[in-house]
C-alpha positions in Angstrom: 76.9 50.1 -9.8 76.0 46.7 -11.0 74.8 46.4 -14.9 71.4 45.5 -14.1 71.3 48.8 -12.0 72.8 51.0 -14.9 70.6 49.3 -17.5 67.7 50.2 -15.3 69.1 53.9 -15.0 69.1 53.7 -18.6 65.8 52.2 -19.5 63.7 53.2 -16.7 63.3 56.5 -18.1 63.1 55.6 -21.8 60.0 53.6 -21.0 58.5 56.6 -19.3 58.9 58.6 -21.7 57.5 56.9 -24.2 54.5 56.1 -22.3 55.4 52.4 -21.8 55.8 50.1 -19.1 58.9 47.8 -18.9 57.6 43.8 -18.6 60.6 41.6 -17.6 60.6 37.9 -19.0 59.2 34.9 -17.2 60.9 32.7 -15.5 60.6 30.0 -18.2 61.4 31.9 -21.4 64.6 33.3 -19.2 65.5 29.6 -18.9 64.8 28.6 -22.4 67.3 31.2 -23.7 69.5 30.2 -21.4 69.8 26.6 -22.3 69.8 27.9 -26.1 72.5 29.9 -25.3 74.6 27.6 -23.4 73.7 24.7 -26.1 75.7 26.9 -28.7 78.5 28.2 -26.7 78.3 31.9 -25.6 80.0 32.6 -22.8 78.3 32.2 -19.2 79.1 35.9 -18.5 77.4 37.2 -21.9 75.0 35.0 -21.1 74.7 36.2 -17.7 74.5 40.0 -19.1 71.6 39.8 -21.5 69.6 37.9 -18.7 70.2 40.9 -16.7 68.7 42.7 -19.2 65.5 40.5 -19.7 64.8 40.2 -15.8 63.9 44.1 -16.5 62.2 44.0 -20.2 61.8 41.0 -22.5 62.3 43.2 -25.3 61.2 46.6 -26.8 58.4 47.0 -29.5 60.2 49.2 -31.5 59.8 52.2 -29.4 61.0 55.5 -31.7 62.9 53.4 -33.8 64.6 50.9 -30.9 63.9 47.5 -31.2 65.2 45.0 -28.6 64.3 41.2 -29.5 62.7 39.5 -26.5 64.3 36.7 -24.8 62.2 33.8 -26.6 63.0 35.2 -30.1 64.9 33.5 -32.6 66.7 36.1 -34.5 69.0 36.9 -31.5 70.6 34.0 -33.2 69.9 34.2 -36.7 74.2 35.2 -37.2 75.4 31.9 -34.9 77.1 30.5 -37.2 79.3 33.3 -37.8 79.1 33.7 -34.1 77.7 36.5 -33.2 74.1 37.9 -31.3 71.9 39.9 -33.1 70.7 41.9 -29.7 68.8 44.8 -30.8 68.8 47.3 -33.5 67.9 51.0 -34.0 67.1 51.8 -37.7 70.6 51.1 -39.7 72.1 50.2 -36.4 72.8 46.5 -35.7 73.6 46.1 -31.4 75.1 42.5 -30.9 78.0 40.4 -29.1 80.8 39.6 -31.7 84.6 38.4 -31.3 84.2 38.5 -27.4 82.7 42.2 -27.6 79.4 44.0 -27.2 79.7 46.1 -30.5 77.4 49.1 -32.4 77.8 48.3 -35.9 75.7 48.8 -39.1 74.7 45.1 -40.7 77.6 45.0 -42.7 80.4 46.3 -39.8 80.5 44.1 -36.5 81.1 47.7 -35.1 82.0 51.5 -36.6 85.4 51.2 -34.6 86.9 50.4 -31.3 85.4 52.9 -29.8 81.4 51.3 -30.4 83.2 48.0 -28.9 82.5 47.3 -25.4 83.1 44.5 -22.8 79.7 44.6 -21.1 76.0 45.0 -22.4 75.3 48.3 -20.0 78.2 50.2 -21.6 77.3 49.3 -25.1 73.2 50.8 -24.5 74.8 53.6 -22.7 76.7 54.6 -25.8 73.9 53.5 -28.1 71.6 55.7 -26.3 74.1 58.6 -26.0 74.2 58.3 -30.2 71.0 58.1 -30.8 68.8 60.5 -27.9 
């Protein structure tokens, strides 16, 4: 199963439930992280993993506590210089890439061990997901 299909698994349902529809990202704000991205050296295959994630939702509103920053916003690289991606976050629960890793972490921990450390996007909302639902 490819990671767009297992983040679809995953979010598909959490939209329904919570009464929302999933709105993927246009073309040009998909593009406009990409070159932002690629301007301050992530990795085409991080890269290529959060797109994935925005051709299916750019973002979530804060739905029961999840929030996932949309394509076009900012903050996904507020932490740059210390390079990492501030993805998402779910109360005291920080989601982002660090040190070549997809990690669930608190804001002071990049992660809460190796086992919240993961080498794709998809495994790292699975687990998220399994924590917090």
């Amino acid at each position: 199963m490819s990671g767009q299909d297992r983040l679809k698994k995953l979010l598909i349902p959490f939209f329904k439930e919570n009464g929302m529809e999933m709105i993927p990202a246009d073309k040009y704000a998909i593009d406009a992280f990409k070159e932002c991205a690629t301007d301050r050296g992530v990795p085409s295959d991080v890269i290529g993993q959060i797109v994935e994630l925005y051709e299916l939702t750019d973002g979530v509103p804060c739905i029961d506590g999840f929030d996932l920053h949309s394509c076009g916003d900012e903050i996904i690289f507020e932490f740059w210089n210390d390079k990492e991606l501030w993805i998402a976050q779910n109360s005291m629960d920080m989601l982002r890439w660090a040190n070549g890793k997809f990690c669930l972490g608190h804001a002071g921990d990049l992660s809460y061990g190796e086992e919240y450390e993961f080498d794709s996007l998809a495994e790292l909302l699975e687990a998220a997901f399994s924590d917090w639902y």
